[in-house]
C-alpha positions as CSV (number, residue, x, y, z in Angstrom):
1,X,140.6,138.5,34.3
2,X,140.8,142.6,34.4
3,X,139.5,143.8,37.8
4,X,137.8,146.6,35.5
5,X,136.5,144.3,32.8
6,X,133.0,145.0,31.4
7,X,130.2,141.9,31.4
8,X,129.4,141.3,27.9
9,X,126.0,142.5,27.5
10,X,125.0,138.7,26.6
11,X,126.2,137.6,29.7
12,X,124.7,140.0,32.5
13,X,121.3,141.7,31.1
14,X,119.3,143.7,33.5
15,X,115.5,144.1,32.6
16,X,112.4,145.7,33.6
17,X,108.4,144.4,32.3
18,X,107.2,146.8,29.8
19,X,103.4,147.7,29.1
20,X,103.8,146.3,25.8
21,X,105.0,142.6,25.7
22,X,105.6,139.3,27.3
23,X,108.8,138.6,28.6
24,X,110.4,135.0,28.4
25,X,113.8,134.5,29.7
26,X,115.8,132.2,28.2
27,X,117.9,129.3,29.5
28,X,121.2,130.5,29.6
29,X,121.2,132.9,32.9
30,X,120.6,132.5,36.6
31,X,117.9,135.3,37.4
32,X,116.9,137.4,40.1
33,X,113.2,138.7,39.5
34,X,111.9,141.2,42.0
35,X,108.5,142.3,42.7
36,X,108.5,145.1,44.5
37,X,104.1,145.1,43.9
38,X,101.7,143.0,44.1
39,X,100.0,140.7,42.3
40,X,101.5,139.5,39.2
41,X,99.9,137.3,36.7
42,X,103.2,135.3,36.7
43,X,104.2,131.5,35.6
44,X,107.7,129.8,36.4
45,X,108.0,126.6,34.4
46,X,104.3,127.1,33.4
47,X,103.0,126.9,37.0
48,X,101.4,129.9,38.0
49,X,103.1,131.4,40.9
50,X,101.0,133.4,43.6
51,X,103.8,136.8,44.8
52,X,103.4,138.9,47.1
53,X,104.7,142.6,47.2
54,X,108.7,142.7,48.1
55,X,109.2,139.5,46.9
56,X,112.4,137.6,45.2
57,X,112.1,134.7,43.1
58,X,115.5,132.3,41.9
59,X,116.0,130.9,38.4
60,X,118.7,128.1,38.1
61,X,119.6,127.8,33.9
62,X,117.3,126.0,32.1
63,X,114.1,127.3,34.0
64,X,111.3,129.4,32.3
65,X,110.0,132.6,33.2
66,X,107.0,134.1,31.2
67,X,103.9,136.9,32.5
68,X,101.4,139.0,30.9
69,X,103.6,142.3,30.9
70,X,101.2,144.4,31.6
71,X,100.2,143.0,35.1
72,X,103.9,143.0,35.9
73,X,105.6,147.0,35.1
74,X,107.2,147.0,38.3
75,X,109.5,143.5,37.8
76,X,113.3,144.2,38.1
77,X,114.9,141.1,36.8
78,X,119.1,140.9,37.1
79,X,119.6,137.9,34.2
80,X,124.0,136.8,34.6
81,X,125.4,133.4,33.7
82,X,127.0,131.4,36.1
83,X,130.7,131.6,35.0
84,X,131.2,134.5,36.5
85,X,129.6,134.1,39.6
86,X,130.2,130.0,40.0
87,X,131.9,130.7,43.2
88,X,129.7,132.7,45.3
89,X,127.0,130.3,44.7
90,X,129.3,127.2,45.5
91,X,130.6,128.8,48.3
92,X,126.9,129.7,49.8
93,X,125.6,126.0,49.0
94,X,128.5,124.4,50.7
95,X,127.9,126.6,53.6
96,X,124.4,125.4,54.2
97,X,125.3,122.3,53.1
98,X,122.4,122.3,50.2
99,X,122.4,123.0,46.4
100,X,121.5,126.3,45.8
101,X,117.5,126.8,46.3
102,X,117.2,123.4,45.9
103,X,113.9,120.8,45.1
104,X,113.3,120.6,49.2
105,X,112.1,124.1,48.7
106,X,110.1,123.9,45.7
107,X,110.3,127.1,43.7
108,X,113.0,129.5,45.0
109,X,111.0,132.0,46.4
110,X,111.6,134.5,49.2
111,X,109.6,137.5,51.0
112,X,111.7,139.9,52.7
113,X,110.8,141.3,55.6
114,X,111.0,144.8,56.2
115,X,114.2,144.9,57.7
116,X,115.4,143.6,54.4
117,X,113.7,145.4,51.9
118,X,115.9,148.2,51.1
119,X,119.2,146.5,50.9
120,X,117.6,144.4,48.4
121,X,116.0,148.2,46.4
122,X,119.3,149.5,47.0
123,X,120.9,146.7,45.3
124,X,119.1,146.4,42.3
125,X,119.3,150.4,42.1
126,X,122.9,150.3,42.3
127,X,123.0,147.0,39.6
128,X,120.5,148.8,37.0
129,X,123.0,152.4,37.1
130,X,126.4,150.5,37.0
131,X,125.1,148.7,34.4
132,X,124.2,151.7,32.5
133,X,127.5,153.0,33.1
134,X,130.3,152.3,30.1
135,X,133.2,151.8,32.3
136,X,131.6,149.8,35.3
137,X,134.0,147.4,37.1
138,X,132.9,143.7,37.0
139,X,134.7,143.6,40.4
140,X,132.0,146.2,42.1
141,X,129.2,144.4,39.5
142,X,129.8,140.7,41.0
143,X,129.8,142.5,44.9
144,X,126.3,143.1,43.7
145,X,125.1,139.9,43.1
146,X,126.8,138.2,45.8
147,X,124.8,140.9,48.0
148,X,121.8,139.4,46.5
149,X,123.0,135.8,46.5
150,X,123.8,136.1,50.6
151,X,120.7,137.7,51.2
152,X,118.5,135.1,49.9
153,X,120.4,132.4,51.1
154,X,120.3,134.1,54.7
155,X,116.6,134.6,54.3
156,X,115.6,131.4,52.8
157,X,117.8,129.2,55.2
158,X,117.0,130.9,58.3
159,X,116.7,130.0,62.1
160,X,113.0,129.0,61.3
161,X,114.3,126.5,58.4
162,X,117.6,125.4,60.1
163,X,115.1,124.2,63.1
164,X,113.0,122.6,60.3
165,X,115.6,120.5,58.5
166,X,117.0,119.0,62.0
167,X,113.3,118.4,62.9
168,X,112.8,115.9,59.7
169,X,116.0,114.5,60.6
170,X,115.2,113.7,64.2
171,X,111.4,112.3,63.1
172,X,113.2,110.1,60.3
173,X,115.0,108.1,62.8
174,X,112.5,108.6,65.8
175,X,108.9,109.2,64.8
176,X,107.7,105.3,66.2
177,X,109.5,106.3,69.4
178,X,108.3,110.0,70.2
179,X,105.0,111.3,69.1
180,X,105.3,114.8,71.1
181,X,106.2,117.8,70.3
182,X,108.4,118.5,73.6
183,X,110.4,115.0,72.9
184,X,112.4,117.1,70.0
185,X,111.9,120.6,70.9
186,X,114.2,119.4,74.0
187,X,116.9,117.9,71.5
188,X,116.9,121.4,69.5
189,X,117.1,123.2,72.5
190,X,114.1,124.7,72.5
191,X,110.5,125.4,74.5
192,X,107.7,123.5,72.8
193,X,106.3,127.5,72.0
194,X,109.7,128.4,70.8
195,X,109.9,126.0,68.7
196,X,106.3,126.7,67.3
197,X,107.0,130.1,66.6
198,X,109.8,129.2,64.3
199,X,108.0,127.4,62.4
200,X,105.1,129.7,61.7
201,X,107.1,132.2,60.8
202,X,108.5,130.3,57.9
203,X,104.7,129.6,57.2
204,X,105.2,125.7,57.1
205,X,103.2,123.2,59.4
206,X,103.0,123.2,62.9
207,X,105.2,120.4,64.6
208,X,102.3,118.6,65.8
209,X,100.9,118.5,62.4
210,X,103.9,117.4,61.1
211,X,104.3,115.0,63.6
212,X,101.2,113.3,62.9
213,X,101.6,113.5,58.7
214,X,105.1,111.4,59.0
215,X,102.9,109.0,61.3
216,X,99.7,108.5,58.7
217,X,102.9,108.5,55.9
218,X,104.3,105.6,57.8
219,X,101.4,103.4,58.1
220,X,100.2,103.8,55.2
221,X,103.5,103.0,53.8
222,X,103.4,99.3,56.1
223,X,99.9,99.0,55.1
224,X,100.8,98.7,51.3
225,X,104.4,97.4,51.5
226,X,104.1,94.7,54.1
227,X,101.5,92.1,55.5
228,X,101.4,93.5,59.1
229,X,98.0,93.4,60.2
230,X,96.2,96.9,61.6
231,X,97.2,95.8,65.6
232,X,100.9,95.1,65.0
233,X,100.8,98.5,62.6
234,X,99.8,100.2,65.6
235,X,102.6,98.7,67.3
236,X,105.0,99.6,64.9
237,X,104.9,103.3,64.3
238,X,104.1,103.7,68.5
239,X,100.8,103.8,69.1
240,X,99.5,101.7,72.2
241,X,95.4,100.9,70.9
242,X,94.6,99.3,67.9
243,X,90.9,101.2,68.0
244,X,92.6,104.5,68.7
245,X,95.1,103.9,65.6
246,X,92.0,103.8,63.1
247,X,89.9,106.3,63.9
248,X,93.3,108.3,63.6
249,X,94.0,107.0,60.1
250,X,90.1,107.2,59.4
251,X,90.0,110.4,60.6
252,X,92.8,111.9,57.8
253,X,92.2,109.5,55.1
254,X,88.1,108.6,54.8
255,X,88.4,105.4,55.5
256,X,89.3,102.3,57.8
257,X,92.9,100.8,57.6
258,X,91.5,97.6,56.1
259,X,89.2,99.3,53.0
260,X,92.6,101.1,52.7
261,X,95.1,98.2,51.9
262,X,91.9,96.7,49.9
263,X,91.9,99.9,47.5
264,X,95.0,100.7,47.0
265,X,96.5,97.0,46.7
266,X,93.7,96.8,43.6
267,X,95.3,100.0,42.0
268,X,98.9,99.0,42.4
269,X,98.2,95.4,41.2
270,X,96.5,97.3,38.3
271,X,99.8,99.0,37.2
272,X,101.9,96.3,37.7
């Protein structure tokens, strides 16, 4: 491959939303699509997707992008297939140790912060005049994207999200054992406000609340699966009283542990 080789246009396409129509990308490209305003009436796979201003959304091939064009004239999109940029993103994914933007994230979506903002301007500035140019270097056009590609990736797996993933891990293999927030803020190293802070600044649950969710998960779970009565439930997933253990699951699902298992062993009799 010629250092100075042109993209085909086909296979790099760099767009912007007109007045006039309706974008729909099709499913050959990986796409960047910036938002540098806000909102957007704007649907990924035919879910609407709320944006905020300065925000970057990732397309994998075979995902759909369409929006009402004229609620979107300020959306840079940066369309390129994966051949030519294959090893940036395997190289990023092995690195964190995750597919690129994968389903544990839902929708790849990312708000910079305003430390990041005009790297990510200045890149698709720089992307939209080189590819306007007619001799532009693929060499200097692929730097581009893997600007974009390590920013995201840096942003979307950050300190906040690194905590997060060795959070779930810890609770997967001790949530029966410790119920407090402390017990695995110590194993990450952290202060219990640390660690809360982290978290809220990725915008996901509190650890508390998280806490509690993979405990209602888990007795629900025995109360369906198994034919453990409500006390040795409680047992189970660490609680101590029996009477404290259902007003808890009362409390964040309506109804007693017993009407529970009665329900929902009548629905998934009913689909068997």
């Amino acid at each position: 491959m010629s250092k100075d080789r042109k993209l085909p246009d086909n296979d790099c396409k760099y767009l912007i939303f007109s007045q006039e129509e309706i974008k729909i990308l099709d499913h050959q490209h990986y796409c960047f699509i910036y938002f540098k305003e806000a909102p957007c009436n704007l649907y990924i796979n035919f879910k609407e997707e709320k944006n905020s201003s300065n925000t970057l959304f990732f397309l994998n091939p075979g995902e759909v992008l369409f929006s009402n064009a004229k609620s979107c004239s300020k959306v840079h999109i940066i369309a390129f297939r994966g051949s030519y940029f294959k090893a940036s993103l395997e190289v990023m994914a092995s690195k964190f140790n995750v597919k690129f933007f994968n389903d544990y994230f839902d929708v790849a979506k990312i708000e910079f912060g305003k430390n990041k903002i005009a790297i990510i301007e200045d890149t698709f500035k720089y992307l939209k005049i080189e590819k306007d140019q007619q001799d532009y270097q693929l060499k200097r056009f692929k730097g581009a994207i893997d600007t974009l590609i390590v920013e995201s990736i840096s942003t979307k797996i950050s300190v906040g999200y690194k905590y997060l993933i060795e959070f779930n891990h810890l609770l997967n293999i001790e949530h029966a054992v410790n119920h407090k927030v402390s017990d695995y803020a110590k194993q990450l190293d952290l202060k219990s406000k640390q660690f809360l802070i982290y978290l809220n600044e990725i915008g996901t649950q509190s650890p508390k609340e998280i806490i509690l969710k993979r405990l209602l998960l888990e007795s629900q779970k025995l109360l369906l699966s198994t034919n453990l009565n409500s006390a040795e439930i409680t047992f189970k997933i660490g609680f101590n009283d029996p009477a404290y253990f259902s007003r808890f699951f009362k409390k964040h699902t309506g109804i007693s542990p017993l009407n529970y298992r009665k329900k929902y062993k009548n629905i998934l009799q009913d689909t068997d």
